[in-house]
C-alpha positions, 0 to 999 in steps of 0.5 A: 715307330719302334717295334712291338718289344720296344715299346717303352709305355710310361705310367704317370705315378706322380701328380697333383691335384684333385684326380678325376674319379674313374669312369668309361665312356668319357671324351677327352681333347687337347689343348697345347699340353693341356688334356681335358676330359669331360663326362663319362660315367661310374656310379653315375654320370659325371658333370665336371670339366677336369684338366691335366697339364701333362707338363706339370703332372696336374690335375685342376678343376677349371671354375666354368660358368655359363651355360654349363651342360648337364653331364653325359657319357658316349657323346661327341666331343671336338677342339676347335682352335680354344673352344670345345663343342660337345654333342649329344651323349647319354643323360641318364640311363635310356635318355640320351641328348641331341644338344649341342654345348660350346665351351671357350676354354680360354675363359672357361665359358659354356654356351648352349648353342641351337644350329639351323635344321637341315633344309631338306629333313630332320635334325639328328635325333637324341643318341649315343656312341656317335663319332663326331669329328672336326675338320676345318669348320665343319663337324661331321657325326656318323651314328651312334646308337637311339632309343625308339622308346619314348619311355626311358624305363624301356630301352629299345635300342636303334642303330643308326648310320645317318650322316650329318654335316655341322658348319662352324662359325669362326670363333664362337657359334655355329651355323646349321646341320646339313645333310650332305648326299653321299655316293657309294655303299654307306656303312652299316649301322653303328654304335661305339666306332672311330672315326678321324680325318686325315689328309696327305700333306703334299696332295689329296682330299681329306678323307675320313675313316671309320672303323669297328664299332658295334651293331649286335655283335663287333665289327672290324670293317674300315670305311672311308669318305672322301670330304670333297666327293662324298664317296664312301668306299671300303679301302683294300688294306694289307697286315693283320687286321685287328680283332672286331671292336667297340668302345676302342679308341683311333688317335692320328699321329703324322699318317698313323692311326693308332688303334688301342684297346676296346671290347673284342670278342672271346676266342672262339665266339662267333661274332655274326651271331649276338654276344649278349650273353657273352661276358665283354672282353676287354684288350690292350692290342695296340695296332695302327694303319698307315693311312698313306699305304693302307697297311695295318701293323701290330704293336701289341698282338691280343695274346701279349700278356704283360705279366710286369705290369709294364703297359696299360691293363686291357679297357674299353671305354677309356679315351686317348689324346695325341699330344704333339707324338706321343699319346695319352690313355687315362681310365676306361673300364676292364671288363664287365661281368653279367653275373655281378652286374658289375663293372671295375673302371681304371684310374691309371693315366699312361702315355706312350711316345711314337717316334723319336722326338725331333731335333730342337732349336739351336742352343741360344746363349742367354749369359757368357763369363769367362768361364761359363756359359748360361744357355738354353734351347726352345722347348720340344713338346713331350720329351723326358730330357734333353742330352747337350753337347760341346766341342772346342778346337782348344786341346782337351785336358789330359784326364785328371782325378781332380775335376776341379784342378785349373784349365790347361791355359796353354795356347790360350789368347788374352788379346781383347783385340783378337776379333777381327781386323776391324779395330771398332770391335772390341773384344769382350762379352757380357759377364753377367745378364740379369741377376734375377731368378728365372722359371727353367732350371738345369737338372738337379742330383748327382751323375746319371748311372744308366743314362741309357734307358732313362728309367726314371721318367718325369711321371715317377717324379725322378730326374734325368741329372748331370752333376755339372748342373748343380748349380745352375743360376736363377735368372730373371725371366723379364719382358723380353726376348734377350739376345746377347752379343758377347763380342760389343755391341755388334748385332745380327738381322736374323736370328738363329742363322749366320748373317753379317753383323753391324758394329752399333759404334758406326751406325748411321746418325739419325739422319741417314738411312745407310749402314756400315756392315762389316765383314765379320760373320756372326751367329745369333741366339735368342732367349725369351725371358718375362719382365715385370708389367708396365703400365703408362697412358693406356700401354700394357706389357703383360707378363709373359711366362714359359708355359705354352698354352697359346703363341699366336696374336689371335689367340692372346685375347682369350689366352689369359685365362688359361692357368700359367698362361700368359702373353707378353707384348715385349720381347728382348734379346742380347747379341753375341759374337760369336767367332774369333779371327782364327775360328772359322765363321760358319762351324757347320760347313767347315767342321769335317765330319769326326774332325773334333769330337763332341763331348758330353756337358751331361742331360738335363730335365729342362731347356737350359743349362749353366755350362763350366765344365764338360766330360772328357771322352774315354780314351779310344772313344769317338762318343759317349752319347749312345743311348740305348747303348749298354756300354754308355759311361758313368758320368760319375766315373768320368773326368771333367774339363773346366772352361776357358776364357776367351775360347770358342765352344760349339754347342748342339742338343738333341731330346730325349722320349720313350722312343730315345735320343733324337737328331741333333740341332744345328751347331751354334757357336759362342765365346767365353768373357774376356774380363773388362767390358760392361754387361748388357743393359737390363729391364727394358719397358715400354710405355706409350706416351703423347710424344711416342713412347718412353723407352727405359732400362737398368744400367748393366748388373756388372758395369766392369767400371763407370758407364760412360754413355748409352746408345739406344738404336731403331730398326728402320725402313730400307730398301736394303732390308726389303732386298733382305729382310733378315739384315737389319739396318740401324738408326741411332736415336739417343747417346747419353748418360740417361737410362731412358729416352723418347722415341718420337712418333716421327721417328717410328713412323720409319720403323722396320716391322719385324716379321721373323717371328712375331710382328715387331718393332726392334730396338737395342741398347748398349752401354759404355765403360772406359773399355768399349762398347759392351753388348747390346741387349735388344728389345721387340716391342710386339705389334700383333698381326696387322701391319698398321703404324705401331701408335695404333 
């Protein structure tokens, strides 16, 4: 975690949508990148379901139905998987809920749900300020504040530290309450706390913390319950305990509990004795406790004044969500004045990263020519850009004032045969993918001029830029995962790693269950693009798009409803090859360290980049990539270097937070189109039909000549796969001029199920000109989670 000075909070200033009005005492939970808040109360209790999409800077009111729940305040509020339980709550002023509402956010459904009683006492009773916390499938609330008054008029408050288990049914519904026997000293009465579990990854029972609160006056004392004994204990804490609190908030991140803002007492107030006459103030201290070593330490003291406005103003009431690292705080209120019986509630959303992001996939090429490369990387959740890298064993271009002056071609090999010895493989990359547009664009504007502290944030609407991205293509995002091969049609088991690849000219016929494997060694890279729907005989492709709210088959039947949020069932890929004879075929073990630099292709807003040109190092320079360094270069100033044809380049990325630049991927490696051979095929579907299926395509968007043939291939069965699993073995079932083929059910019944990611059958398809072979794309038509035969 970074020190107290550098904390780097964002103010989201730039969304849009209908914005929630401010308000305190609401709840809010996450799912994926959607934040989702729900009642609370300003000028009344509020009854709406609002929901920001902290991807796309917008606020949405979900069309709810069911049994929707009246509005509250200070209730319990838990996500469990897609569905969301609230519990209890304020109703109106001196009425409080002991009922229980359930909403599957996947189809905006609520549903009033009644639990068994205890078997041995009474269920909880109606209440407020309760802590209600999930962990595997049981709730467990703990206090919160009743009325022992029947008439609502006449508030006559009841703290309470009751403690109440709730077993969940899996999915949808629930069981029953239980009133669990617990050892130890049980915490004193309570309203307004924390609680949250956490368990240690390696060892250890889960265990759940509750701190502060209020009970007359604020308390600052930390309880622990072991979930396995029962036990509660006070645990032995080392640092700075923060000020007594109520209305704070506790978010766990990795072994941290963050604990921000809440009313705190004033200077000199006495906090055994009842503050009520007190005015209530509100703080912006920002702790958190390592829940490993117990050791509280401060963020943000509570006599920090932040006179810039540059973090969150003092609150209570307001709510906190941890998305992936980085938490997330919107309204609250900032203070209470009995003399004005009157209360000033946020309305400002901020977040605030915790730790450096973590290092991306490796980059992945989706399209080479033979002077760029069109490639991207897997998202990481929460970052503000993302700083891509190259290096080539090519000697650099000295440094010209024309950026756009021809390549150095000095040095530079033509020869489409330079593969390998193996004189069944071509030469030759794709020059083109598919033509169409896709949803990730590279980052857009003229040169960054202060890289470093990367000021202007995704909030503000600014965008980190690099001036070579300008013109990143529009690629079609289709049904499928397109992995692509730019040395013919040779194709790689196991994506993303270094494994052997198969020359798809020399597979086995359809009869055989053998493999030729040559020796060359290959990398492989992935892209997830979307295709259109395809419907046949009861086969459906759905679409699949970017977003993000679900990946697993479990959860793609209630996904749909998610807004941007769908699932595909087909996935896609293209092979590359990706090293020349004279490189060596594993970059990452034979690259010594400061052996080649690595030079800047620039930053970028999105996961990918349209790569022609990379920034020359200043010369005495090792790297321009400091961030956070003030002596980091003008891109502007800087030269630029064109690609070459033919030519090696490895590639690595790295992302970009508040907390800075993080580690690097591992390296991937590709090689620039020598002109001639055909593009990949396009625009795979997928239909069932009485024989099997129907497999199609388009022929290559740049065909480089006549195509004279096509050969699709299966994925099959092995005992050389079952030895490895990541070595695909290759049966050929169709070569001809048709764009499409059946795959008989005989012939799927030997298929190998995939299980690299998600369960799939694999095919590929390749095509022909005068030259060779050109790549292959590859298609993985998903099969859900169960290992039935794929007709089912």
């Amino acid at each position: 975690m970074a020190a107290p000075s550098l904390l780097n909070w964002r103010r989201v200033s730039s969304f849009t949508g209908p914005v929630p009005r401010a308000r305190h005492g609401h709840r809010a939970v996450a799912i994926r990148e959607l934040m989702i808040i729900f009642g609370g109360g300003n000028e009344g209790i509020a009854d709406e379901l609002h929901v920001y999409n902290t991807v796309t800077n917008q606020w949405f009111l979900p069309a709810v139905r069911g049994d929707i729940p009246p509005g509250c305040a200070a209730h319990g509020f838990v996500c469990d998987g897609t569905r969301i339980l609230v519990f209890g709550g304020m109703v109106e002023y001196g009425r409080y809920s002991n009922e229980l509402y359930e909403l599957q956010a996947s189809r905006w459904l609520w549903k009033k749900v009644k639990p068994h009683p205890p078997s041995s006492g009474l269920p909880p009773c109606p209440r407020l300020g309760h802590s209600f916390s999930l962990y595997g499938n049981k709730c467990y609330l703990f206090g919160g504040l009743a009325n022992e008054s029947e008439d609502s008029n006449n508030n006559v408050p009841r703290y309470l530290n009751d403690f109440y288990e709730l077993e969940l049914q899996h999915g949808s519904g629930v069981v029953g309450w239980s009133i669990p026997m617990t050892k130890g000293i049980v915490p004193s009465p309570r309203e307004s706390h924390t609680a949250v579990i956490y368990c240690k990854k390696d060892s250890g029972s889960p265990k759940m913390y509750v701190f502060g609160g209020m009970c007359g006056a604020r308390l600052d004392d930390l309880w622990q319950l072991d979930l396995e004994t029962m036990s509660w204990s006070k645990p032995e804490t080392k640092g700075t305990v923060p000020l007594p609190r109520s209305l704070h908030t506790a978010s766990v991140i990795g072994n941290k509990m963050y604990i921000f803002g809440g009313w705190v007492p004033h200077k000199g107030e006495n906090i055994e004795t009842s503050p009520h006459d007190c005015e209530w103030r509100c703080t912006s201290s920002f702790s958190y406790l390592n829940l490993d070593t117990a050791e509280w330490t401060t963020l943000v003291s509570d006599s920090q004044e932040d006179k810039k406005n540059s973090r969150p103003r003092p609150r209570a009431g307001h709510c906190a969500v941890a998305i992936g690292t980085r938490l997330y705080f919107w309204s609250g209120r900032d203070g209470y004045k009995k003399a004005l019986n009157s209360q000033v509630c946020c309305k400002d959303l901020w977040y605030l990263d915790t730790e450096k992001p973590p290092a991306p996939s490796q980059v992945q090429l989706i399209k080479a020519t033979t002077n760029s490369f069109h490639v991207k990387w897997d998202e990481v959740p929460t970052v503000e850009g993302y700083l891509l890298q190259l290096n080539t064993d090519l000697p650099y271009q000295a440094a010209s004032s024309d950026s756009s002056a021809a390549p150095n071609m000095q040095g530079v090999r033509m020869d489409p045969h330079r593969q390998g010895s193996n004189s069944t493989i071509p030469n030759s990359i794709s020059d083109t993918m598919n033509s169409t547009k896709t949803e990730h664009t590279a980052m857009k504007g003229t040169s960054v001029k202060n890289r470093p502290d990367l000021k202007a944030s995704a909030d503000s609407n600014a965008t980190l830029h690099s001036s070579l991205a300008t013109n990143a293509s529009n690629h079609n995002s289709c049904v499928v995962d397109v992995l692509r091969k730019n040395e013919g049609p040779h194709t790689s088991a196991n994506i993303g790693v270094l494994s052997s690849c198969l020359d798809l000219r020399t597979v086995i016929p359809e009869t055989s269950v053998s493999s030729s494997v040559s020796s060359a060694q290959t990398m492989v890279t992935q892209q997830t693009i979307k295709t259109e729907s395809s419907s046949t005989n009861g086969a459906v492709v759905k679409d699949e798009t970017s977003l993000t709210t679900f990946s697993t088959k479990s959860e793609v039947d209630e996904a749909c409803a998610l807004p941007a949020t769908k699932i595909s069932r087909v996935e896609a890929h293209a092979t590359v090859m990706l090293f020349s004879k004279e490189t060596p075929s594993n970059p990452v073990a034979t690259m010594k360290a400061g052996e080649r630099q690595w030079c800047d292709v620039g930053i970028f807003k999105n996961n990918t980049a349209l790569v022609s040109q990379f920034y020359l190092l200043p010369k005495g320079k090792q790297s321009i990539s400091k961030i956070g360094n003030a002596d980091a270069p003008d891109y502007s100033l800087l030269k630029k270097q064109d690609l070459v044809p033919g030519t090696g380049y490895r590639f690595r990325v790295a992302a970009i937070n508040g907390c800075g630049i993080g580690p690097f991927s591992k390296i991937s490696e590709f090689k620039t189109c020598i002109p001639g051979f055909p593009g990949a095929p396009s625009a795979v579907r997928i239909s069932k039909n009485v024989e099997g299926i129907h497999l199609s395509w388009e022929p290559p968007t740049s065909p480089s000549g006549n195509i004279l043939e096509y050969s699709a291939y299966l994925a099959i069965r092995t005992a050389q796969i079952q030895d490895n699993p990541s070595q695909l073995v290759f049966m050929r079932i169709y070569c001809g001029l048709k764009t499409s083929c059946i795959v008989t059910a005989g012939q799927l019944a030997n298929a190998h199920i995939d299980y690299t990611s998600r369960p799939a059958i694999v095919f590929r398809i390749s095509a022909k000109n005068e030259k060779g072979y050109g790549p292959a794309t590859q298609v993985r038509w998903l099969q859900g989670n169960n290992k039935k035969a794929p007709l089912n």
